[in-house]
C-alpha positions in Angstrom: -20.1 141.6 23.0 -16.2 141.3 23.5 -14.0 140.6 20.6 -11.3 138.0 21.1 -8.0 138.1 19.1 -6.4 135.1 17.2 -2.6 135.1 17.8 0.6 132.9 16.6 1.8 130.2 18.7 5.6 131.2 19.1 6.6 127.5 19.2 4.5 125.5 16.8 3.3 128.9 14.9 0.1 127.7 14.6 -3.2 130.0 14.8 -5.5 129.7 18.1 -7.6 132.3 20.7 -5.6 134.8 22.8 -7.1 134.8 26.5 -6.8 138.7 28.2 -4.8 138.6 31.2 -4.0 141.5 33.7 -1.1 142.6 31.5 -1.8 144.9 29.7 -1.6 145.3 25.8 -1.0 141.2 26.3 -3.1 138.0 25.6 -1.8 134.2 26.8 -2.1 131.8 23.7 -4.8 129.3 24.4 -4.2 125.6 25.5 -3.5 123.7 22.9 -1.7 120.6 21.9 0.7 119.8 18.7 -1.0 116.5 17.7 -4.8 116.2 18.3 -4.7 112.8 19.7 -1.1 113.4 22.2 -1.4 113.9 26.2 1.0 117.0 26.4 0.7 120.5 25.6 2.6 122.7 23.3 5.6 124.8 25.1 3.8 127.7 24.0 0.3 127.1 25.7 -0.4 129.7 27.7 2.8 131.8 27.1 1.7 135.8 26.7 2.0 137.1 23.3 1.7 141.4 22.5 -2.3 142.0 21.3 -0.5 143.7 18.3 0.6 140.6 16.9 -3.8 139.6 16.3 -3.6 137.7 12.7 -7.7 138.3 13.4 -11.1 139.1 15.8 -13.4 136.5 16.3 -16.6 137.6 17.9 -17.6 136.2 21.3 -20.2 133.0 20.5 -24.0 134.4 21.6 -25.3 132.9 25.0 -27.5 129.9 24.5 -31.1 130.6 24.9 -30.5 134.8 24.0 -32.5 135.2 21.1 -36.3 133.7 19.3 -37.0 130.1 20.2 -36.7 127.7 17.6 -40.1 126.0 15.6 -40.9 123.2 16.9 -41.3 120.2 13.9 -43.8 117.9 14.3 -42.2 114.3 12.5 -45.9 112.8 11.8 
């Protein structure tokens, strides 16, 4: 599994994924917006931050259906 790093938004400094691009030693900062609720992005969505700047690694989330299936509960 690939690990994905967390980076700084340079504009609203806030914490979100860093998405690889062909650059290397680089990740863009992921889409994001400054209020939840507002239409328009952040300036700094999608602008490419240096990998060496990672506050943290998250793991890449498993594939759905990889692993044992669930019990199945019978309600009566």
């Amino acid at each position: 599994m690939a690990r994905y790093p967390r980076v700084e938004c340079p504009v609203c400094e806030e914490h979100y994924a860093g998405v690889p691009t062909r650059r290397t030693g680089m990740v863009s900062v992921h889409d994001h917006k400054r209020t939840p609720r507002a239409l328009v992005l952040c300036e700094g969505s999608m602008s490419q931050v240096p990998v060496r700047d990672a506050i943290g690694w998250q793991d890449e989330l498993p594939e759905p259906g990889t692993g044992e299936a669930p019990d199945v509960l019978t309600l009566f």
